[in-house]
C-alpha positions in Angstrom: -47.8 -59.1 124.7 -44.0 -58.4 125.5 -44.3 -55.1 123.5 -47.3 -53.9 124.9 -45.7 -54.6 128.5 -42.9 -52.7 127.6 -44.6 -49.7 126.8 -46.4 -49.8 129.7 -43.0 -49.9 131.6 -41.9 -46.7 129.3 -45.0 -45.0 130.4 -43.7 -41.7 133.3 -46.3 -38.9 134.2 -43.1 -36.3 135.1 -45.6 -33.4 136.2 -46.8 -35.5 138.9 -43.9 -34.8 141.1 -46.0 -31.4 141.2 -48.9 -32.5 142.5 -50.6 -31.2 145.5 -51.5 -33.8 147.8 -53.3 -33.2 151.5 -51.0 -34.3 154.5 -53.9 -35.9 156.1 -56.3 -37.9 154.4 -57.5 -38.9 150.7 -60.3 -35.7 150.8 -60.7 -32.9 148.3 -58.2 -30.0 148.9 -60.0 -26.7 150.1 -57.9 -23.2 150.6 -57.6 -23.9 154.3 -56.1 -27.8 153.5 -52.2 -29.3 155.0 -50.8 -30.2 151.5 -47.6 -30.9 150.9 -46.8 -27.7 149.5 -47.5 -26.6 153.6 -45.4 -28.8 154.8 -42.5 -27.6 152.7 -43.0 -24.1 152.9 -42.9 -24.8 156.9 -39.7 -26.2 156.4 -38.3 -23.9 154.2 -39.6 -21.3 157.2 -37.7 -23.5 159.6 -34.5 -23.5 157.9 -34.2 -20.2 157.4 -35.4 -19.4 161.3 -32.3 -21.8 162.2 -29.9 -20.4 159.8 -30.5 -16.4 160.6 -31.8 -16.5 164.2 -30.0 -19.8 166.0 -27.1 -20.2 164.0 -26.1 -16.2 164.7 -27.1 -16.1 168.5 -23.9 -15.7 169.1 -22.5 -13.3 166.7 -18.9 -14.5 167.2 -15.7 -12.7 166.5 -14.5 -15.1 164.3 -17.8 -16.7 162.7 -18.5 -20.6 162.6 -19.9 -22.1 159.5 -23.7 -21.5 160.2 -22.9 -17.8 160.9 -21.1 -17.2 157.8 -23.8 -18.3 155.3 -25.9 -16.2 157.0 -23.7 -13.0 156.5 -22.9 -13.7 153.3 -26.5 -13.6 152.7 -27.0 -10.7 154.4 -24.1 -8.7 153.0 -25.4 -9.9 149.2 -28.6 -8.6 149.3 -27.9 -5.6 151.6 -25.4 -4.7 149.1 -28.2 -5.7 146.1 -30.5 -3.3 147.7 -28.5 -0.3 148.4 -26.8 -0.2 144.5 -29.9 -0.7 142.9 -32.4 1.0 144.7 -30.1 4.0 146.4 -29.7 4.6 149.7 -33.9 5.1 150.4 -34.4 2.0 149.2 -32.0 0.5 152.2 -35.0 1.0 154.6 -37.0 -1.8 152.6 -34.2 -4.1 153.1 -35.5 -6.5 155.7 -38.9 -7.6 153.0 -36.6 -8.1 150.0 -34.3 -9.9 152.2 -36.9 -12.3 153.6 -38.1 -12.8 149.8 -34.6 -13.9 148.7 -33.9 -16.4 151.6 -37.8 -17.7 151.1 -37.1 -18.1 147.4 -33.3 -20.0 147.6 -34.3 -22.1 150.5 -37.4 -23.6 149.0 -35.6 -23.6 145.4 -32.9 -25.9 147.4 -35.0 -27.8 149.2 -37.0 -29.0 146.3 -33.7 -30.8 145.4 -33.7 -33.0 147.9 -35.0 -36.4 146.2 -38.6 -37.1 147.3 -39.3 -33.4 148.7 -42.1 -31.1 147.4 -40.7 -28.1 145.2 -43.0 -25.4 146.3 -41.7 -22.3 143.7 -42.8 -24.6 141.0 -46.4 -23.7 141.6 -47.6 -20.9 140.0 -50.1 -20.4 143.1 -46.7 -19.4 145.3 -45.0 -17.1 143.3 -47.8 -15.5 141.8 -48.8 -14.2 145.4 -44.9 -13.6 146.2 -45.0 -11.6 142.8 -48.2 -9.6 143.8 -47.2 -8.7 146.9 -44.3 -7.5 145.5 -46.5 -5.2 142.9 -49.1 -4.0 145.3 -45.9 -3.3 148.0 -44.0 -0.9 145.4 -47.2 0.2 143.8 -48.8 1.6 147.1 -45.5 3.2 148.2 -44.7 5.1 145.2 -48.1 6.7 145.9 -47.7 6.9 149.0 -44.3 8.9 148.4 -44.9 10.9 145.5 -48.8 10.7 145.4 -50.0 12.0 141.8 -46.4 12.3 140.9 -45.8 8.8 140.7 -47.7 8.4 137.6 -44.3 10.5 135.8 -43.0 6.5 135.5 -45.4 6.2 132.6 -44.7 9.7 131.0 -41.5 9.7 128.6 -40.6 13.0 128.8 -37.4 12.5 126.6 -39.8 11.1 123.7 -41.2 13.4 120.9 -44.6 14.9 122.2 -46.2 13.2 119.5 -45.2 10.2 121.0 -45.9 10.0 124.4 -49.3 9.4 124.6 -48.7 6.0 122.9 -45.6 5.4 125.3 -47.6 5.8 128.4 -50.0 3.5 127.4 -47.5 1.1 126.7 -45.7 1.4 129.6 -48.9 1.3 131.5 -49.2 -2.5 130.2 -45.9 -3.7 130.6 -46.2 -2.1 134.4 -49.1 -4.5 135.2 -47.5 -7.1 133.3 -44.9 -7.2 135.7 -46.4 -9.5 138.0 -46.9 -12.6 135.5 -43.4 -12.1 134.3 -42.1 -11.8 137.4 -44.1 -15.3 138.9 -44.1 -17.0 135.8 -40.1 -16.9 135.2 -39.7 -18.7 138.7 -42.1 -21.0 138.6 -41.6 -22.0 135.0 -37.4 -22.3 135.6 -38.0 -24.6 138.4 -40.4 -26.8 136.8 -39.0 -27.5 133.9 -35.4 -28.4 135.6 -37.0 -31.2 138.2 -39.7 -32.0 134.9 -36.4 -32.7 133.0 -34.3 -35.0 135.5 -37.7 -37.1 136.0 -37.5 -37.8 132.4 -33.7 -38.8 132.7 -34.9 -40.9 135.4 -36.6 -42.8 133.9 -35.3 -43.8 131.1 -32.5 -45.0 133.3 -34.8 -48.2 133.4 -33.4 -48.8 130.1 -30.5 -50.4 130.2 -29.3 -49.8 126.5 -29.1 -46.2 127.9 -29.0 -45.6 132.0 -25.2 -44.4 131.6 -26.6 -41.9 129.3 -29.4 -41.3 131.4 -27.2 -40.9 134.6 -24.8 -38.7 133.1 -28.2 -36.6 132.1 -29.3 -36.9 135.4 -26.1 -35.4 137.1 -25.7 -32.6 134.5 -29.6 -31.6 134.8 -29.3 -31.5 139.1 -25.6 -29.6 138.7 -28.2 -27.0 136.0 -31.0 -27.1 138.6 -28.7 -26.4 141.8 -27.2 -22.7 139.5 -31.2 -22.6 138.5 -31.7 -22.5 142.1 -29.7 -19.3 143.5 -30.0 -17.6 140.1 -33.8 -17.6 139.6 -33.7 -16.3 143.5 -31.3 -13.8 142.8 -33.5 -12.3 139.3 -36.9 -12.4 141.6 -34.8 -10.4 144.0 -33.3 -7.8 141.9 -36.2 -7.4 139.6 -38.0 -6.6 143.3 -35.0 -3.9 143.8 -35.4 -2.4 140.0 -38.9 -2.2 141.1 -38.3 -0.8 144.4 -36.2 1.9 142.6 -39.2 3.1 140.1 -41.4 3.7 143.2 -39.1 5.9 145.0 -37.3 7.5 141.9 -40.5 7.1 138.8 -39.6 9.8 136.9 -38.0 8.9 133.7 
């Protein structure tokens, strides 16, 4: 009896942390349903709304705390942007800066113990990810029109050889939006999927130091997961961004 009570105790569920749940009521959960993912997504929204728009209102001299994240933001991926994607790319700034801050405020948010880590569902970055495709897609046609089909033509390969190329590159180009989603969503996951399991075997005593020190190496990992995973979504959108406006190889 002791044993089997035991292993009940050992028993953890750690992708239920990554469950959607509606905000009001027990009910089944439609497309147009509050879940918690809402609710943190509208905080994530908020956050950024009263880091970029209140906390700069004043656009002071000498900058105060609040105002100097939100440069620093805006002078990394500003700079991001222009070196990757040249100069025509700078235009496009304002989307692939409201992706990044999106992305590294949610990311950080779903750190906070008890909160809802939205990037871990592959439902959010998937859209985030085909936005991003259809977005580049539709202006390197728009741009270049027939022309922008060059990205797939390897001109600097054996003429033998680029018919295979092409098709090849025509895969990995439609590719790009489950790599691009799944690498998020799949990074974040598996860090706060990880420090559940720490967690609970801190319940056994034999081994909660071991499971604290776990613990507080896994969160340090998640919080570098957090910017970094931002910061690849964000670039990868820039090398992206460059192939529209420049597709010719």
């Amino acid at each position: 009896m002791a044993a089997e009570e035991q292993s009940e105790g050992l028993q953890f569920h750690p992708m239920e942390q990554f469950t959607l749940e509606p905000l009001f009521g027990d009910g089944p959960i439609h497309w147009y349903t509050p879940t918690n993912a809402t609710l943190w997504m509208g905080i994530a929204i908020l956050v950024i709304v009263l880091l970029l728009v209140i906390g700069t209102r004043r656009r002071a001299i000498v900058p105060n705390r609040t105002q100097s994240i939100g440069e620093l933001a805006y002078g990394f991926i500003y700079t991001m942007v222009e070196d990757v994607a040249g100069k025509e790319g700078v235009k496009y700034f304002p989307y692939i800066m409201t992706l990044f801050m999106f992305i590294v405020t949610a990311n950080f948010l779903g750190l906070i113990p008890l909160s809802f880590s939205t990037t871990s569902h592959i439902a959010v970055t998937v859209v985030m990810a085909l936005l991003v495709f259809v977005t580049v897609t539709l202006i390197g046609f728009f741009k270049h029109g027939i022309g922008f089909l060059k990205l797939f033509w390897v001109s600097s390969a054996p003429l033998a050889l680029r018919p295979v190329l092409a098709v090849i590159e025509l895969i990995s180009y439609f590719v790009r939006p489950v790599s691009h989603s799944i690498r998020l969503a799949g990074n974040v996951m598996a860090g706060h999927a990880v420090i559940e399991v720490f967690a609970t075997f801190g319940a056994i005593l034999a081994i909660a130091p071991l499971s604290l020190i776990g613990i507080v190496a896994m969160f340090g990992m998640d919080v570098l997961v957090a910017f970094v995973q931002a910061y690849v979504f964000t670039i990868l959108t820039c090398v992206y961004l460059k192939d529209a406006l420049h597709p010719a190889h």
